[in-house]
C-alpha positions as a printed NumPy array, in Angstrom:
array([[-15.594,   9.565,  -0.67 ],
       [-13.937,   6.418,   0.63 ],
       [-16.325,   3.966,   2.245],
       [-15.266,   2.79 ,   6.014],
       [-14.667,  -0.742,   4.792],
       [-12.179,   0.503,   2.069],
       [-10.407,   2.918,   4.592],
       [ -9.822,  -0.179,   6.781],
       [ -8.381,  -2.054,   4.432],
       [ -5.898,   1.115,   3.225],
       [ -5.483,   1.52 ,   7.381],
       [ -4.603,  -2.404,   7.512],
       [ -1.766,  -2.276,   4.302],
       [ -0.275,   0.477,   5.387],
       [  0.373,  -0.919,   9.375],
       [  1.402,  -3.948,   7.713],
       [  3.606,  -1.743,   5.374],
       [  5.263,  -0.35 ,   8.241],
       [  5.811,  -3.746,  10.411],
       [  7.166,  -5.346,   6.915],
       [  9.444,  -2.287,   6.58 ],
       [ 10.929,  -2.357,  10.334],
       [ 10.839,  -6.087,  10.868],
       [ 10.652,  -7.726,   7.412],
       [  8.284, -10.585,   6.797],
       [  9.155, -13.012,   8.019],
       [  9.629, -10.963,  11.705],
       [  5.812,  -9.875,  11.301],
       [  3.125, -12.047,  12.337],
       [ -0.615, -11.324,  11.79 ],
       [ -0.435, -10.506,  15.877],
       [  1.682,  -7.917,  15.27 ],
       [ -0.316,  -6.495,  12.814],
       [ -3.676,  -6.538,  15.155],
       [ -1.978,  -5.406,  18.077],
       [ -0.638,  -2.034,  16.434],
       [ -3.619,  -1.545,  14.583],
       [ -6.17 ,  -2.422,  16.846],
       [ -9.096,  -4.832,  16.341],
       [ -9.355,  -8.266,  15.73 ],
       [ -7.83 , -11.257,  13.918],
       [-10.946, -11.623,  12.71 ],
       [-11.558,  -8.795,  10.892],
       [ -8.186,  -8.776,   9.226],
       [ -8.685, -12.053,   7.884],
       [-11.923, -10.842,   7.014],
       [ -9.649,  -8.54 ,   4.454],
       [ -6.876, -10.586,   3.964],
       [ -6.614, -14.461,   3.636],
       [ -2.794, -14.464,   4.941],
       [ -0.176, -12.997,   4.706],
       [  1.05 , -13.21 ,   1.588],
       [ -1.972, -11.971,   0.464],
       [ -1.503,  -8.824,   2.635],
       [  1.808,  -8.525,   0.991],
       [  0.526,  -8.468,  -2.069],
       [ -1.58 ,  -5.397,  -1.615],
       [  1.342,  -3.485,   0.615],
       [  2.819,  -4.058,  -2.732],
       [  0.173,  -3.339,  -5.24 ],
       [ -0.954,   0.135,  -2.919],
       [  2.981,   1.413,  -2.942],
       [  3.235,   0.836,  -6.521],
       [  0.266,   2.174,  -6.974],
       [  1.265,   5.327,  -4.974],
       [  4.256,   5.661,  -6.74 ],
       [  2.786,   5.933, -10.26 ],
       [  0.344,   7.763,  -9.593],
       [  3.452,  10.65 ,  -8.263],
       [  5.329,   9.753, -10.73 ],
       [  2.241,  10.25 , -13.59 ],
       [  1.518,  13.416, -11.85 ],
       [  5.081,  14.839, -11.478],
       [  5.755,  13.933, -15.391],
       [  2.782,  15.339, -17.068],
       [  2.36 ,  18.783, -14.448],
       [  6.091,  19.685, -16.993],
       [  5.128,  22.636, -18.749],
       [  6.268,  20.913, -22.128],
       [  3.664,  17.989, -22.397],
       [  6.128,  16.113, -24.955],
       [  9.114,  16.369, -22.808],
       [  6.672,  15.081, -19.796],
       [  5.583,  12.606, -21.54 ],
       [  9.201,  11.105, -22.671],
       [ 10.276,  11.427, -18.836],
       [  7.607,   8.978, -18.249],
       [  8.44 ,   6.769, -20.637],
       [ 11.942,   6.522, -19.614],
       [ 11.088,   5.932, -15.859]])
């Protein structure tokens, strides 16, 4: 089970995700960020030093995402060899 503070910080990359994705980011400001989220300035500095930083895990958490499908999609084949060499290629 996920604790609070670690579902924050997946709530706070994936708003920031989504204002990167419709605005880019250099058109999202930490502001933005707060205001759809809700909270404080504080507390998402309290997560995130900037916004590179925050960047940095919206990158890290949809790489991660993707792997992890991609892990899952490969190995569920019924032939584990041919699973594993569609891995490997992607």
């Amino acid at each position: 089970m996920r604790s609070r503070t670690e579902q924050r910080r997946q709530d706070i990359v994936r708003t920031a995700a989504g204002l990167f994705a419709e605005r880019g980011f250099d058109g999202t400001s930490m502001d933005a960020i707060v205001q759809r989220l809700g909270g404080s300035k504080t507390t998402l500095y309290g997560y995130f030093r900037s916004k590179e930083d925050l960047l940095r895990a919206v990158l890290a958490f949809d790489l991660t995402e993707w792997t992890d499908q991609l892990i899952a999609e490969c190995l569920g084949e019924d032939d584990l060899e041919e699973g594993l060499a569609k891995l490997g290629a992607a």
